[in-house]
N, C-alpha and C positions, 0 to 999 in steps of 0.2 A: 504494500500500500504506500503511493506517494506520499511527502510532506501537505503537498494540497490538497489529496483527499484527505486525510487525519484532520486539518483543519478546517474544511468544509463539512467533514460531520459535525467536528465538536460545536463549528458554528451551529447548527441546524440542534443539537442537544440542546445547544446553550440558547436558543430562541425558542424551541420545545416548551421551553421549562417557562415561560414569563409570556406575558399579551404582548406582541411585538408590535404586529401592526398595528394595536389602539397605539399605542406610545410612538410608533415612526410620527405616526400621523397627527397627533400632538405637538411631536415636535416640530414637523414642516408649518405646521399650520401657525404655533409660535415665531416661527422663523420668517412666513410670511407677510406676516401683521408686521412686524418687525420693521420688512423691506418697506412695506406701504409709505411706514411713516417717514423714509426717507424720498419720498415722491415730490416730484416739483410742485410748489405751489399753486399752480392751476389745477394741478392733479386732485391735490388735497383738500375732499369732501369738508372734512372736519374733525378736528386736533382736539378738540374737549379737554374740559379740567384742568387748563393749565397745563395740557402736553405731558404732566407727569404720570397720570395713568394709563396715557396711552401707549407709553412707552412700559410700565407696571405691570400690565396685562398681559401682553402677550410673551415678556419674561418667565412673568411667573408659570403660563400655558408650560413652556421651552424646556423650566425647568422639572411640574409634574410631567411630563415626557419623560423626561431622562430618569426620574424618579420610579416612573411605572415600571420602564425597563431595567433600572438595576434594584428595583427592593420590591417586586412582586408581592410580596404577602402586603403589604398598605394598597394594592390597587385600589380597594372601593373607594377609601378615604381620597385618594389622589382622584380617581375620574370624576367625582362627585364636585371636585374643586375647581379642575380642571373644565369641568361643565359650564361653571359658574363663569368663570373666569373667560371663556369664548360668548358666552350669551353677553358677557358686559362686554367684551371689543367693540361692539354695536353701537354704544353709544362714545365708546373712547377715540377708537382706530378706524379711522376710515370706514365706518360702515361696518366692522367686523374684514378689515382688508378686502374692502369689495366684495363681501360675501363669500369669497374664498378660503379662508382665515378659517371665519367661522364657521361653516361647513362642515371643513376638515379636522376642527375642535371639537365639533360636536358629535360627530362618527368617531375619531377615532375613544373619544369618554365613555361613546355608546358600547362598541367593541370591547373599550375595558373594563368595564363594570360587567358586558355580560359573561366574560372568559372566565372557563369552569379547569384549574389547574389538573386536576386527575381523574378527566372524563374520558373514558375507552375510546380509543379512534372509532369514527361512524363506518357500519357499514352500511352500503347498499342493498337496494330492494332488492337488486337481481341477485344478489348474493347468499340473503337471508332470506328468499324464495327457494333457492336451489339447497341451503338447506336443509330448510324445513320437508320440502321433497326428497330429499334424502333420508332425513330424520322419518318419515311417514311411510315411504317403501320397507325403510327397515324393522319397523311395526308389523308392516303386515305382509311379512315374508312369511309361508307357510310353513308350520312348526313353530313357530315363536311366539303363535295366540298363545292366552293363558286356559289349560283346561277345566272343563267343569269343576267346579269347585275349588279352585286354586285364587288366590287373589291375585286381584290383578296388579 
């Protein structure tokens, strides 16, 4: 096994184990609000509060990001915040950076409040149809009813 692959699993472990894209998307979305405010003048909707929350906000988005992705067990606490904190860009940052910002605030919060850490990978219909028709053939292959009087 390459050096590349060893480290493209452990990547893939190491992202396994935490809500990644709520938190990428976090932090783009902090990152973007971010960019807004340094938009030319004509650009710029509207700066609120004195310019200092607008700048406030989508920090603090940037840093539950980073947050969500290296200390997973506070997710709720972080996306919960995190929520908060994209709904106010709206009135701080440009609109919520032209509604891009905030979008991407509020899916990736949504993604990590709803990420369940040690749930079975899904499977599929067709999977668990084929199955269960296995499972059912193998029921009622002849000789393996149960006889008169035997429980079943």
């Amino acid at each position: 096994m390459s050096r590349f692959q060893r480290s493209r699993d452990a990547f893939r472990q190491w992202r396994g184990r935490r809500p990644f894209v709520g938190g990428l998307l976090l932090v783009l979305a902090g990152g973007e609000i971010l960019l807004t405010m340094k938009a030319p003048l004509p650009v710029i909707l509207h700066v609120g509060m004195q310019g200092l929350a607008g700048y406030l906000l989508p920090t603090l988005m940037t840093v539950c990001g980073l947050l969500i992705l290296f200390n997973p067990a506070q997710r709720l606490f972080y996306s919960v915040i995190a929520v908060l904190l994209s709904l106010g860009t709206w009135l701080t940052s440009n609109i919520g950076g032209f509604m891009v910002g905030i979008v991407l605030g509020v899916v990736g919060s949504c993604l990590t409040f709803g990420w369940l850490p040690d749930q079975d990978p899904r499977v599929s219909r067709r999977k668990r149809r084929k199955e269960a028709r296995a499972a059912a053939a193998e029921t009622l292959r002849p000789g393996t009813l149960p006889e008169a009087g035997e429980p079943a």
